[in-house]
N, CA, C and O atoms as a Maestro MAE file, in Angstrom:
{
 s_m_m2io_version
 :::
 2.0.0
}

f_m_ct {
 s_m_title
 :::
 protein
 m_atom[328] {
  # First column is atom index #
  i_m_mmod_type
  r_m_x_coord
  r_m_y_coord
  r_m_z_coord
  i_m_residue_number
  s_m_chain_name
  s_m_pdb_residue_name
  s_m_pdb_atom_name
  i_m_atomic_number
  :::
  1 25 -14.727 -13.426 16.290 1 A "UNK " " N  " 7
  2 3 -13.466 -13.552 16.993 1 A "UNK " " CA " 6
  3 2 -12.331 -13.131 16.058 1 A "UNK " " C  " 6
  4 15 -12.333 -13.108 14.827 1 A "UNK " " O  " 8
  5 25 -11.313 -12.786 16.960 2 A "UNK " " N  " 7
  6 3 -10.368 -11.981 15.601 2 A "UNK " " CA " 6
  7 2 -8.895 -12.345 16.172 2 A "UNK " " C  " 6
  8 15 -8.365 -11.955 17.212 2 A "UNK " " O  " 8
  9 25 -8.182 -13.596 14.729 3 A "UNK " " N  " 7
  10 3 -7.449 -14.167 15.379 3 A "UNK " " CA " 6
  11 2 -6.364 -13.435 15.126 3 A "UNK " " C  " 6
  12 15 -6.310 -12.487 14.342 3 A "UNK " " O  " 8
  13 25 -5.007 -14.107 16.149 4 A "UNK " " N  " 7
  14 3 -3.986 -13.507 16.320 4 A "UNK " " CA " 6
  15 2 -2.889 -14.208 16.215 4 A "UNK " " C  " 6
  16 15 -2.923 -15.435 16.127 4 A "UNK " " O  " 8
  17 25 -1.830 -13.548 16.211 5 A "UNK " " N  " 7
  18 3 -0.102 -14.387 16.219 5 A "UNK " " CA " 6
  19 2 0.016 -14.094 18.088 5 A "UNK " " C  " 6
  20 15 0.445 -14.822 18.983 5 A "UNK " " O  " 8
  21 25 -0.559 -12.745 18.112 6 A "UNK " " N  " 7
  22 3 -0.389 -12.358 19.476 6 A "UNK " " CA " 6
  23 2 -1.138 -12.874 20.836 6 A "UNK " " C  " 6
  24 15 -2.264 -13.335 20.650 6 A "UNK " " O  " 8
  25 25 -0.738 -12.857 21.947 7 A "UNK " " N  " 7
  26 3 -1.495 -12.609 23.029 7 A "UNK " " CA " 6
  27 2 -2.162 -11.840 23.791 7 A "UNK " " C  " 6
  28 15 -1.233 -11.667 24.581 7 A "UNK " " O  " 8
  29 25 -3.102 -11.147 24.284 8 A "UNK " " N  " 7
  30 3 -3.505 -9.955 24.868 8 A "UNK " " CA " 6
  31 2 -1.988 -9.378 25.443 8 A "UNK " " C  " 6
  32 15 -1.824 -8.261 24.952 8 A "UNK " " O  " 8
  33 25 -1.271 -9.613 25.980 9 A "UNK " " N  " 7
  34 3 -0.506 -9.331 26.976 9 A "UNK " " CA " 6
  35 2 0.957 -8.432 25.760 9 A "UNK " " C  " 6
  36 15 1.603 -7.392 25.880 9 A "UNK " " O  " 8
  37 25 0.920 -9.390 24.838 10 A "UNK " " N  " 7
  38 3 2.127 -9.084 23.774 10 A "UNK " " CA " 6
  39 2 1.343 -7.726 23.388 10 A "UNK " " C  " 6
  40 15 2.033 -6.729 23.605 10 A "UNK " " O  " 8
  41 25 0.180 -7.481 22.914 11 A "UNK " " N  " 7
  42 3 -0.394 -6.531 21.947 11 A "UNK " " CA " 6
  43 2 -0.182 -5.550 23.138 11 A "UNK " " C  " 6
  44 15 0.352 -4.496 22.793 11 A "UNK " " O  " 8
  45 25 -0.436 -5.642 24.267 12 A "UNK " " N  " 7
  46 3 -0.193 -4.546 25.146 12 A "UNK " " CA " 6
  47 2 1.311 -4.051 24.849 12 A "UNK " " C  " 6
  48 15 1.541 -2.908 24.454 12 A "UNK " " O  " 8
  49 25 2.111 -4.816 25.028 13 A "UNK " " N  " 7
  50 3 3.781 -4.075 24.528 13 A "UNK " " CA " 6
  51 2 3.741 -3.246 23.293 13 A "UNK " " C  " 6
  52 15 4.515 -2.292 23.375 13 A "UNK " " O  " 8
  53 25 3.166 -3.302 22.319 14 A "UNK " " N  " 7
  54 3 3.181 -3.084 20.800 14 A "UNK " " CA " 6
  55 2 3.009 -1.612 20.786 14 A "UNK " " C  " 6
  56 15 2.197 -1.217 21.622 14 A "UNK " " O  " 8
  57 25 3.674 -0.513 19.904 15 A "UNK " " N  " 7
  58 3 3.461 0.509 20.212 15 A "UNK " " CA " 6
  59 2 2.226 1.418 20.057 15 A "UNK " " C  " 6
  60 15 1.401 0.974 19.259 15 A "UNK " " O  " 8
  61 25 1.985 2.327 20.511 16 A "UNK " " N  " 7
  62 3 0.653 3.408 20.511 16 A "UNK " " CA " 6
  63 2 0.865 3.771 18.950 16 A "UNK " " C  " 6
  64 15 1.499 4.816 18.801 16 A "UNK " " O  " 8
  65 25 0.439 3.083 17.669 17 A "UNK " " N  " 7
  66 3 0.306 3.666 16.079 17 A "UNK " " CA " 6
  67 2 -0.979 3.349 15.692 17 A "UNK " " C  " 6
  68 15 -1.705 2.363 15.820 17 A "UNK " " O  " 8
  69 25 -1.050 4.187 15.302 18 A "UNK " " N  " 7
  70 3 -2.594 4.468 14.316 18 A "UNK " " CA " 6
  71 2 -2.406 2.765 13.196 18 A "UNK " " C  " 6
  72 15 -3.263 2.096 12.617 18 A "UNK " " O  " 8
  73 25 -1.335 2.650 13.278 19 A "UNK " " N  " 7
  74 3 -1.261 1.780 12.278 19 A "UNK " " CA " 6
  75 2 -1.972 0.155 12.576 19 A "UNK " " C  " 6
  76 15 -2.449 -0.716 11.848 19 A "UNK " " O  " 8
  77 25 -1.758 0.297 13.961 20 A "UNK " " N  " 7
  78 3 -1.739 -0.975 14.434 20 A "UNK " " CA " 6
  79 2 -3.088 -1.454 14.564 20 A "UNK " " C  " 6
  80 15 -3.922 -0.722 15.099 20 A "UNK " " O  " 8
  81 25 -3.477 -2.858 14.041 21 A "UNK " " N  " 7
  82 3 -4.952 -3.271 13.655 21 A "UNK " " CA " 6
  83 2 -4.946 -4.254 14.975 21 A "UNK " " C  " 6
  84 15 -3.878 -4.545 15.513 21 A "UNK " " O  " 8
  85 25 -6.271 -4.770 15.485 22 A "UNK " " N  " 7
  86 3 -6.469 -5.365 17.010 22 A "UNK " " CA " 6
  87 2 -6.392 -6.845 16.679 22 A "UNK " " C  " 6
  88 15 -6.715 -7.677 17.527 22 A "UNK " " O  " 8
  89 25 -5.816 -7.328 15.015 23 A "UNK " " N  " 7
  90 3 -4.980 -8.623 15.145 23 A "UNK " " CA " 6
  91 2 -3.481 -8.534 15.117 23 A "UNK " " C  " 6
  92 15 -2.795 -9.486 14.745 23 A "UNK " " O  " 8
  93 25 -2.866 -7.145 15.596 24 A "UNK " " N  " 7
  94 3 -1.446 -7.217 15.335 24 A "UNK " " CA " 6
  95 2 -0.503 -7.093 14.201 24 A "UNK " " C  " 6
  96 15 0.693 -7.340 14.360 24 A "UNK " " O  " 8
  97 25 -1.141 -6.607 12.720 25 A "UNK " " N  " 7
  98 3 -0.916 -6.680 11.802 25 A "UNK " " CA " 6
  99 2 -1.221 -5.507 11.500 25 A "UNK " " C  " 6
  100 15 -2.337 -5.074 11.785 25 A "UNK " " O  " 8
  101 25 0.094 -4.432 10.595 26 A "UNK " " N  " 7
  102 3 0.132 -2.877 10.420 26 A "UNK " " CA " 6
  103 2 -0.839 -2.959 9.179 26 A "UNK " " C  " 6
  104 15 -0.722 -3.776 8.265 26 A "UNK " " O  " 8
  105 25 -1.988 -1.822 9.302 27 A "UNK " " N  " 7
  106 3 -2.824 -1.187 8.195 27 A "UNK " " CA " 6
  107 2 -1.987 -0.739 7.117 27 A "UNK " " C  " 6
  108 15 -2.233 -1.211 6.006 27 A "UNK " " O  " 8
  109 25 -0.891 0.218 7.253 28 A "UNK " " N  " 7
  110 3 -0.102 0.751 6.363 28 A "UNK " " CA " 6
  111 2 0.833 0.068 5.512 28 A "UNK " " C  " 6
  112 15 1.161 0.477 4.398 28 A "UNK " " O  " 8
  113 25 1.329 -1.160 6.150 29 A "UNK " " N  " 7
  114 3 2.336 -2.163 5.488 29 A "UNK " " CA " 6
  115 2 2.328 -3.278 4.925 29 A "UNK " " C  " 6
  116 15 2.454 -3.734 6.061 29 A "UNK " " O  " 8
  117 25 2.317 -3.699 4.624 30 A "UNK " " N  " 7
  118 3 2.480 -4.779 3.999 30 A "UNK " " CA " 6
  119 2 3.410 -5.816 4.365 30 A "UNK " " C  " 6
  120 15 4.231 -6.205 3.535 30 A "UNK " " O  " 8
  121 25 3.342 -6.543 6.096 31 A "UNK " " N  " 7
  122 3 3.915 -6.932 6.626 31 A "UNK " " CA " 6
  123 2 2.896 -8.169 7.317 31 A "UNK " " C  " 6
  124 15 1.676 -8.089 7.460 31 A "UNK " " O  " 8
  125 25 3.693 -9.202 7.655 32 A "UNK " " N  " 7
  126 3 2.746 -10.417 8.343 32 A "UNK " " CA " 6
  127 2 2.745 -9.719 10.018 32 A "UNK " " C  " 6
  128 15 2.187 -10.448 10.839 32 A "UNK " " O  " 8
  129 25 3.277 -8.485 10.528 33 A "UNK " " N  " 7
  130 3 2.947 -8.310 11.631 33 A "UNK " " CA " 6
  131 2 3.181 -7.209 12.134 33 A "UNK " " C  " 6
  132 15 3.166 -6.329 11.273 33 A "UNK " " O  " 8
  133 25 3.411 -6.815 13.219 34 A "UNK " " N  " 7
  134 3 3.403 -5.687 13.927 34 A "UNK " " CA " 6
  135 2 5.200 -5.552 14.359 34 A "UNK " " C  " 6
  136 15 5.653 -6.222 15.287 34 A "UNK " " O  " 8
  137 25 5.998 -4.688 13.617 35 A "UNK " " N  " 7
  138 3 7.686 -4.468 14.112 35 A "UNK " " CA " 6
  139 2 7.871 -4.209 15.389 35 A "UNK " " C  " 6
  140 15 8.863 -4.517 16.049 35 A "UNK " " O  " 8
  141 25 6.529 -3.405 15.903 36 A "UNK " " N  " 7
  142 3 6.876 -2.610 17.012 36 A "UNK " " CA " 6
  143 2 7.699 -1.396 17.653 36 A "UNK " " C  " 6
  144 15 7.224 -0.313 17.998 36 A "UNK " " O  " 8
  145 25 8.395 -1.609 17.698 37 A "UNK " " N  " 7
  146 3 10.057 -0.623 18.236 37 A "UNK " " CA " 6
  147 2 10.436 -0.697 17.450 37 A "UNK " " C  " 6
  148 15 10.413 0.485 17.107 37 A "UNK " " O  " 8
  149 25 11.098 -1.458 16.284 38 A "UNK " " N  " 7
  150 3 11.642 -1.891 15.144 38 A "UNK " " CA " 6
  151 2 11.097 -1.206 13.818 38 A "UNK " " C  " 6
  152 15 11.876 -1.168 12.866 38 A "UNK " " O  " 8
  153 25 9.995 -0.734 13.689 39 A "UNK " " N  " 7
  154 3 9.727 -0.190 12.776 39 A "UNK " " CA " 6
  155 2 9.504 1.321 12.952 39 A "UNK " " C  " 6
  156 15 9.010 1.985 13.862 39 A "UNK " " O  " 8
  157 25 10.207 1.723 11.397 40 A "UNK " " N  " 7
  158 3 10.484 3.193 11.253 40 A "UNK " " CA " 6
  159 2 9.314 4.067 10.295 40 A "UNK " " C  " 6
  160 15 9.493 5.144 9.726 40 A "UNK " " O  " 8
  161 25 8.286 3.370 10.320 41 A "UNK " " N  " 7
  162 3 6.892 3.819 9.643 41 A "UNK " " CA " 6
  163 2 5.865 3.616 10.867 41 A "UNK " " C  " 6
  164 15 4.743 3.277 10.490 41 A "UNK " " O  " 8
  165 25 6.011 3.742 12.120 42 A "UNK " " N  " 7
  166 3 5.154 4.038 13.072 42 A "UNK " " CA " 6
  167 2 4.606 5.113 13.309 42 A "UNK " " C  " 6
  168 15 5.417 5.991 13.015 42 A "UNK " " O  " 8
  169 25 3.536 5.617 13.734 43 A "UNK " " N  " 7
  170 3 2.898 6.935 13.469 43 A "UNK " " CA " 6
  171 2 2.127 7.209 14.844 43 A "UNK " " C  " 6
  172 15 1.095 6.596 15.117 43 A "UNK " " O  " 8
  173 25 2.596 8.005 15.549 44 A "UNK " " N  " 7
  174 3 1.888 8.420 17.263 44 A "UNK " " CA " 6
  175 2 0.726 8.756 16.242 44 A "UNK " " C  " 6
  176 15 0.754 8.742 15.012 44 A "UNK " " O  " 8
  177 25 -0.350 9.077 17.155 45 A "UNK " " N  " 7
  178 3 -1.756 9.862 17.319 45 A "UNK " " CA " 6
  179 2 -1.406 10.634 17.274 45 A "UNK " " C  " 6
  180 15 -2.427 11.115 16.781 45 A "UNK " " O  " 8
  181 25 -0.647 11.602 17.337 46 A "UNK " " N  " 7
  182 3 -0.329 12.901 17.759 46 A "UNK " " CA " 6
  183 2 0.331 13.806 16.717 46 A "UNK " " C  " 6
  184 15 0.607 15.006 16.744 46 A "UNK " " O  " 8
  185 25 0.527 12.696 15.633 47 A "UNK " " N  " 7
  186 3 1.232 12.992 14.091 47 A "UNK " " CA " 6
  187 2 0.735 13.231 13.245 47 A "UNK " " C  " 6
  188 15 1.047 14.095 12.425 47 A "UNK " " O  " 8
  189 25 -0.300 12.418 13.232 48 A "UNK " " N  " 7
  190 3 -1.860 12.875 12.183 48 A "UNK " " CA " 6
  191 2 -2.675 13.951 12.678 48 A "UNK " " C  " 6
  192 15 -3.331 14.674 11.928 48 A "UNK " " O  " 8
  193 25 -2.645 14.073 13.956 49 A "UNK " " N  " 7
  194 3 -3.041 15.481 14.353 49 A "UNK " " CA " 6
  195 2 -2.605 16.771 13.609 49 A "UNK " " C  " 6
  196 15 -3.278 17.640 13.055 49 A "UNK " " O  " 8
  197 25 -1.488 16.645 13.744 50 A "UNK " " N  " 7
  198 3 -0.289 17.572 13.326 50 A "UNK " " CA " 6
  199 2 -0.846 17.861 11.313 50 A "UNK " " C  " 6
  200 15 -1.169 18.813 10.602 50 A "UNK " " O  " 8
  201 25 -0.668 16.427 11.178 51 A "UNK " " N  " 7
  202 3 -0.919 16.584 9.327 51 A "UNK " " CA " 6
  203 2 -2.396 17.203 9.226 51 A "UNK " " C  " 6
  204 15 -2.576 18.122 8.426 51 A "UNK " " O  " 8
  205 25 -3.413 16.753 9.976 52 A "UNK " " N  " 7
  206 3 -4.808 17.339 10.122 52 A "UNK " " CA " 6
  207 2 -5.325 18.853 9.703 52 A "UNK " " C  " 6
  208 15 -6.053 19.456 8.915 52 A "UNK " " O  " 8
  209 25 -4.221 19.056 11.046 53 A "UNK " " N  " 7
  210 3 -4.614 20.576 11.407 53 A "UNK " " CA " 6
  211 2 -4.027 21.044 10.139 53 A "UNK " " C  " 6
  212 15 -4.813 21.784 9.548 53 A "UNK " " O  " 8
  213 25 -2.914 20.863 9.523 54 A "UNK " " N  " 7
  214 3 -2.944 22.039 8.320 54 A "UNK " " CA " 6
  215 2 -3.818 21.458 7.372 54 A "UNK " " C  " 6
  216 15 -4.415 22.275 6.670 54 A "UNK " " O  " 8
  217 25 -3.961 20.725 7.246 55 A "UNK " " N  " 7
  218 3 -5.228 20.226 5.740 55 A "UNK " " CA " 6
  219 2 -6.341 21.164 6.222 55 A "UNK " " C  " 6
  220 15 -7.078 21.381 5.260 55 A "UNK " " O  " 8
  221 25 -6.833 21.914 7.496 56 A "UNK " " N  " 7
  222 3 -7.646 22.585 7.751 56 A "UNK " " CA " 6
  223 2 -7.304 24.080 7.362 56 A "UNK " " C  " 6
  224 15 -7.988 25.103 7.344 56 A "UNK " " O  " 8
  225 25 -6.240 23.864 7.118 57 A "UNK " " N  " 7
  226 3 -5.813 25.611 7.111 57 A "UNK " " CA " 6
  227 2 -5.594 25.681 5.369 57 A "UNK " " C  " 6
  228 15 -5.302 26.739 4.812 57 A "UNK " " O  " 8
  229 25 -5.819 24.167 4.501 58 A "UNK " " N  " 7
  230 3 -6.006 24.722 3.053 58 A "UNK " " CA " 6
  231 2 -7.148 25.656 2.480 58 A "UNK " " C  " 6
  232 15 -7.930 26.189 3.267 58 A "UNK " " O  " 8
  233 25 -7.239 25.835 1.283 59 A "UNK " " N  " 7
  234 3 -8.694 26.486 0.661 59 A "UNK " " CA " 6
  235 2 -9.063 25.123 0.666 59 A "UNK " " C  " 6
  236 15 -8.359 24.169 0.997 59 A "UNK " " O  " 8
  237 25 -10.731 25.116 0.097 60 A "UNK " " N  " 7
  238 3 -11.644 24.523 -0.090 60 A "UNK " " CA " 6
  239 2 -11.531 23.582 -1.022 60 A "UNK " " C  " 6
  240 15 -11.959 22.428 -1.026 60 A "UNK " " O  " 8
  241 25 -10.689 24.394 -2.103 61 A "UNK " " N  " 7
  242 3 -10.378 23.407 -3.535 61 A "UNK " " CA " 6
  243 2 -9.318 22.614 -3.232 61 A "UNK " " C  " 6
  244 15 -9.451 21.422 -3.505 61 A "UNK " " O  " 8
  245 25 -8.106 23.036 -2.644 62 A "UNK " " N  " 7
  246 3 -7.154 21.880 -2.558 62 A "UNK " " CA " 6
  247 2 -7.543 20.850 -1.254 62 A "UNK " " C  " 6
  248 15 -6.700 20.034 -0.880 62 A "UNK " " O  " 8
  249 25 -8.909 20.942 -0.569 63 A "UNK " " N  " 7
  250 3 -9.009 20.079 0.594 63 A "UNK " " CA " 6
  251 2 -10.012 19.242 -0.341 63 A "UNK " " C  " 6
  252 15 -10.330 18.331 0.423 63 A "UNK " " O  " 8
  253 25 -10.568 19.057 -1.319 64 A "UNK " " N  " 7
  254 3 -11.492 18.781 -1.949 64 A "UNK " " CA " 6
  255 2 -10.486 17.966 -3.052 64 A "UNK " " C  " 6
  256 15 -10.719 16.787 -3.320 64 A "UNK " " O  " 8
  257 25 -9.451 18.628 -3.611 65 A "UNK " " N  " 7
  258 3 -8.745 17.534 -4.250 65 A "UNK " " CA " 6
  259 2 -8.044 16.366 -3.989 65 A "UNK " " C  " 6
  260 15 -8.002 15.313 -4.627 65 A "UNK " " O  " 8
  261 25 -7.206 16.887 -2.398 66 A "UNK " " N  " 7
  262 3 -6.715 16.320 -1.759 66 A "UNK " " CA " 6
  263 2 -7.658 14.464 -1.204 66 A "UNK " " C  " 6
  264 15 -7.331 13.278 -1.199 66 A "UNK " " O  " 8
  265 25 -9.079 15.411 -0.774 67 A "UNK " " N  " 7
  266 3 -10.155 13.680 -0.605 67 A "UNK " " CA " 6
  267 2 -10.123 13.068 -1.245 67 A "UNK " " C  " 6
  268 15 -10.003 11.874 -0.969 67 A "UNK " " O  " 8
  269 25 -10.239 13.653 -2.860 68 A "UNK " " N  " 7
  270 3 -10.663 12.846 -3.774 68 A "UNK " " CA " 6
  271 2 -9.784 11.925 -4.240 68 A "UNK " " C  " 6
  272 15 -10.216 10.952 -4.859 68 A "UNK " " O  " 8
  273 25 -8.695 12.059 -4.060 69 A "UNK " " N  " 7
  274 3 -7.410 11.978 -4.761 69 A "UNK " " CA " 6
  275 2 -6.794 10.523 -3.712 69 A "UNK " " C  " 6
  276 15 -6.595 9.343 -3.998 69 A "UNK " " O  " 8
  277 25 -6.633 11.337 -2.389 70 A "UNK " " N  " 7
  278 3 -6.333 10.257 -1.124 70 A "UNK " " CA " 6
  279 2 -6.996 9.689 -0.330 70 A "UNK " " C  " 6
  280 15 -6.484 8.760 0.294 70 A "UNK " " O  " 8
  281 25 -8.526 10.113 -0.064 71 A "UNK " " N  " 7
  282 3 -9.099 9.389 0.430 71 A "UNK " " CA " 6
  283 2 -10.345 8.966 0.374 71 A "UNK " " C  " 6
  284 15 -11.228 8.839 1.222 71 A "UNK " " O  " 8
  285 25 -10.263 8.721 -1.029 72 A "UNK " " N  " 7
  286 3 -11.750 8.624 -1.674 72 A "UNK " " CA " 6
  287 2 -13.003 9.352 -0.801 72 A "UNK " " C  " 6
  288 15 -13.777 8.941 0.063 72 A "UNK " " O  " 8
  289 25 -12.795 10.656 -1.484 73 A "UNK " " N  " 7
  290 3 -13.938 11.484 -1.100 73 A "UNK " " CA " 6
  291 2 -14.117 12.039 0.184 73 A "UNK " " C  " 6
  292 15 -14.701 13.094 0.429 73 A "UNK " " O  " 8
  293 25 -13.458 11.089 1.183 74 A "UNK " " N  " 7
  294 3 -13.642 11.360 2.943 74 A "UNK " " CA " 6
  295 2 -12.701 12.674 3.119 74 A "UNK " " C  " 6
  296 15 -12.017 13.017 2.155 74 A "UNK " " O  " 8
  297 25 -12.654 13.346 4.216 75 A "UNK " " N  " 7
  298 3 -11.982 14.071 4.952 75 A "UNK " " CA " 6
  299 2 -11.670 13.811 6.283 75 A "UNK " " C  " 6
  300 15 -12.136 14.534 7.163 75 A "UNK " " O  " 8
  301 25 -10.858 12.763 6.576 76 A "UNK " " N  " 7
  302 3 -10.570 12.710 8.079 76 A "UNK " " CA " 6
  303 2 -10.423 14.025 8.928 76 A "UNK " " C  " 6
  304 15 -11.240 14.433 9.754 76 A "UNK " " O  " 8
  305 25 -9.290 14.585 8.591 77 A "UNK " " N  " 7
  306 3 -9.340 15.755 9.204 77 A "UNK " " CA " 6
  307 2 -10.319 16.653 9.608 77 A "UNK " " C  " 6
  308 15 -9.974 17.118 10.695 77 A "UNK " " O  " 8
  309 25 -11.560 17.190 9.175 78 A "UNK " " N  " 7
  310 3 -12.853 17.498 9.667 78 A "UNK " " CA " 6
  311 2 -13.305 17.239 10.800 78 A "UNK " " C  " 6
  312 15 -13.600 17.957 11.755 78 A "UNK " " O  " 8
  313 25 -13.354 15.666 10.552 79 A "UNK " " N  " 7
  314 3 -14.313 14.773 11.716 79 A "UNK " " CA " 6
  315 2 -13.023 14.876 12.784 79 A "UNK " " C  " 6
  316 15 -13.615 15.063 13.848 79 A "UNK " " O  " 8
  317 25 -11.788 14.860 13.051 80 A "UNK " " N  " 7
  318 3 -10.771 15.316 14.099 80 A "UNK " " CA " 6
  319 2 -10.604 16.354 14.485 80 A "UNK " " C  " 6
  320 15 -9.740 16.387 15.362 80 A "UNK " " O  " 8
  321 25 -11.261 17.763 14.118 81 A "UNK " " N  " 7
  322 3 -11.637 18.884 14.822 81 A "UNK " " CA " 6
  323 2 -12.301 19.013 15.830 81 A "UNK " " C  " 6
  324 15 -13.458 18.605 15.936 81 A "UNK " " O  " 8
  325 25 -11.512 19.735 16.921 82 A "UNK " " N  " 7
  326 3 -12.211 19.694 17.717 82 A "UNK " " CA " 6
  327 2 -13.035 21.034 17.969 82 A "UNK " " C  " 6
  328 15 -13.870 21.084 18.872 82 A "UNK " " O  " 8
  :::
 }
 m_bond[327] {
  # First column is bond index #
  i_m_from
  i_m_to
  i_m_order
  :::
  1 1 2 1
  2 2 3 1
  3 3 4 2
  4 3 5 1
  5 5 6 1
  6 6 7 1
  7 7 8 2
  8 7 9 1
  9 9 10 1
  10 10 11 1
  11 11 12 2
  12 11 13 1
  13 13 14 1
  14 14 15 1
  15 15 16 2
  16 15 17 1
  17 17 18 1
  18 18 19 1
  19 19 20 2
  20 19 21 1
  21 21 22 1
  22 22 23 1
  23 23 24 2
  24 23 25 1
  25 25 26 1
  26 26 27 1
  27 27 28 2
  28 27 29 1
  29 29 30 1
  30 30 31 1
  31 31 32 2
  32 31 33 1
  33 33 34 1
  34 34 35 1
  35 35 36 2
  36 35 37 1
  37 37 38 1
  38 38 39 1
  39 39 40 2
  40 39 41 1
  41 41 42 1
  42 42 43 1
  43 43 44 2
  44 43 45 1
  45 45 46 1
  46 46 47 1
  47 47 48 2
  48 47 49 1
  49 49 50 1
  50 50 51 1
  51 51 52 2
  52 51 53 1
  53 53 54 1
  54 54 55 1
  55 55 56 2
  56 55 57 1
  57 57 58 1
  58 58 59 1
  59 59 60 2
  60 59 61 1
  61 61 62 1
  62 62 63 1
  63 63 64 2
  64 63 65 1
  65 65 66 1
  66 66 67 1
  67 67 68 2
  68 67 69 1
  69 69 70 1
  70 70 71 1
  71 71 72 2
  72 71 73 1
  73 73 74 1
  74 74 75 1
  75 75 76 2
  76 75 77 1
  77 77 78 1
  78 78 79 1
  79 79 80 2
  80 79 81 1
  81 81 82 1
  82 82 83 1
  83 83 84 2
  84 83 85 1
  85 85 86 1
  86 86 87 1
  87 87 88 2
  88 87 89 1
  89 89 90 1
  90 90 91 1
  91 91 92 2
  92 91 93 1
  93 93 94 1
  94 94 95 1
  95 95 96 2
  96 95 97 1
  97 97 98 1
  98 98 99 1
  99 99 100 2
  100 99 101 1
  101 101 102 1
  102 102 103 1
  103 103 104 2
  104 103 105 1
  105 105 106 1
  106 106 107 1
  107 107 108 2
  108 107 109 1
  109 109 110 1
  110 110 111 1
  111 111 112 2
  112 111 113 1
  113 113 114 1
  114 114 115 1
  115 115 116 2
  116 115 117 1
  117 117 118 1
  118 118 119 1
  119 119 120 2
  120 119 121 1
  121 121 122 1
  122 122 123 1
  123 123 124 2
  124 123 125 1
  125 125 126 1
  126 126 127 1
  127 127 128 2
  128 127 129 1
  129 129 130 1
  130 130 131 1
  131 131 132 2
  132 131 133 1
  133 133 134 1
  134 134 135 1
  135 135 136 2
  136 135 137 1
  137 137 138 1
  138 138 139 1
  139 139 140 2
  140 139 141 1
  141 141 142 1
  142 142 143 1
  143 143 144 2
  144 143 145 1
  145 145 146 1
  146 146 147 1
  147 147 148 2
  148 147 149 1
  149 149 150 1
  150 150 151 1
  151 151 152 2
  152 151 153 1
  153 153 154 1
  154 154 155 1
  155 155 156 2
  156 155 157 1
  157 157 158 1
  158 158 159 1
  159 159 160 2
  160 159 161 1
  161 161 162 1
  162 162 163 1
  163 163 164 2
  164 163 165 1
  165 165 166 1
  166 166 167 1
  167 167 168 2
  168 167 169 1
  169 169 170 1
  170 170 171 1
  171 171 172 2
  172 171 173 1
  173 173 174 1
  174 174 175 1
  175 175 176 2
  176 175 177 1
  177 177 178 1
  178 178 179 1
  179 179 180 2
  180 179 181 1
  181 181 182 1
  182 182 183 1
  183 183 184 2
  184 183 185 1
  185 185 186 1
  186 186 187 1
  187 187 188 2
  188 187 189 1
  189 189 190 1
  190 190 191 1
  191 191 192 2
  192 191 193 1
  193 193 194 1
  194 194 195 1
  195 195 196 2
  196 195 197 1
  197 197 198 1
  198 198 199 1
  199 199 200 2
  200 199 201 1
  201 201 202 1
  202 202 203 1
  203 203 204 2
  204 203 205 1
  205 205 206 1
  206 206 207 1
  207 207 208 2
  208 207 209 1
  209 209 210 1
  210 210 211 1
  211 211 212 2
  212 211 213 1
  213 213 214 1
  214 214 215 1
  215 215 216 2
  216 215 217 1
  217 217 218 1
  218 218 219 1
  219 219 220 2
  220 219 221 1
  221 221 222 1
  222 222 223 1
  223 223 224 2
  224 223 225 1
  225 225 226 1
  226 226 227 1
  227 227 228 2
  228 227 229 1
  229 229 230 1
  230 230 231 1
  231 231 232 2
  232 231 233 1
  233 233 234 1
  234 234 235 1
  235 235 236 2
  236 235 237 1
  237 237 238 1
  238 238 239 1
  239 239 240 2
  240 239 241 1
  241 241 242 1
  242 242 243 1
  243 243 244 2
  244 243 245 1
  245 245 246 1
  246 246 247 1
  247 247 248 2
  248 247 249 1
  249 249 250 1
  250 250 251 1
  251 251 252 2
  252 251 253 1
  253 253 254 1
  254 254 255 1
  255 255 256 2
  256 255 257 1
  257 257 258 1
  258 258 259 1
  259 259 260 2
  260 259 261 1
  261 261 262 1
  262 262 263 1
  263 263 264 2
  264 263 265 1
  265 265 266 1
  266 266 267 1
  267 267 268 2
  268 267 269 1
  269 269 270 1
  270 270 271 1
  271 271 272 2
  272 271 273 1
  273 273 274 1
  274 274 275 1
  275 275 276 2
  276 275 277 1
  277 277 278 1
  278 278 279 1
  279 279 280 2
  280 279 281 1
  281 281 282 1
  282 282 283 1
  283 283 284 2
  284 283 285 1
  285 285 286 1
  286 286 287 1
  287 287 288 2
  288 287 289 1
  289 289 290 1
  290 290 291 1
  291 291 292 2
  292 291 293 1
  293 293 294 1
  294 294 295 1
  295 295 296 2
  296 295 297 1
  297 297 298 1
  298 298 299 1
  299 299 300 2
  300 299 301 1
  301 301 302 1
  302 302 303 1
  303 303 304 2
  304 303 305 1
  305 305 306 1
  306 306 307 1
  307 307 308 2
  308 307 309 1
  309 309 310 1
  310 310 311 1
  311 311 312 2
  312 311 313 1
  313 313 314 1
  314 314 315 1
  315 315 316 2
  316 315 317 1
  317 317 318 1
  318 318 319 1
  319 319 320 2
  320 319 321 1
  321 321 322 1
  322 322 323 1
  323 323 324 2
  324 323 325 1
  325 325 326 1
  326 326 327 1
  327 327 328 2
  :::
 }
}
């Protein structure tokens, strides 16, 4: 079970961000909760898309430094190709 400050009904208001974890509490921040509207580090789906697609359009070596460096080894962007 995965507790909350929120209610089903509140988390429905909360905005569409990658950030937002399913207890209401931002991945990216360092905050006891979710700003919502209020916060200016919210991130559509549609933004990381955007950052994605050019990490696809690097060479090999700077997409390879770039993992290692930011995301330990992974490449999100890859696995978001469609």
């Amino acid at each position: 079970m995965i507790y909350s400050r929120f209610d089903n009904s509140e988390l429905m208001q909360l905005p569409d961000c990658d950030g937002l974890l399913e207890n209401g509490k931002c991945k990216f921040l360092d905050v006891p909760a979710c700003r919502g509207k209020d916060c200016s580090f919210s991130h559509k789906k549609d933004s990381f898309e955007k950052v994605y697609a050019r990490l696809r359009l690097l060479s090999e070596e700077k997409q390879e430094h770039i993992s290692k460096k930011y995301y330990n080894g992974d490449r999100p962007w890859a696995e978001s190709e469609e």
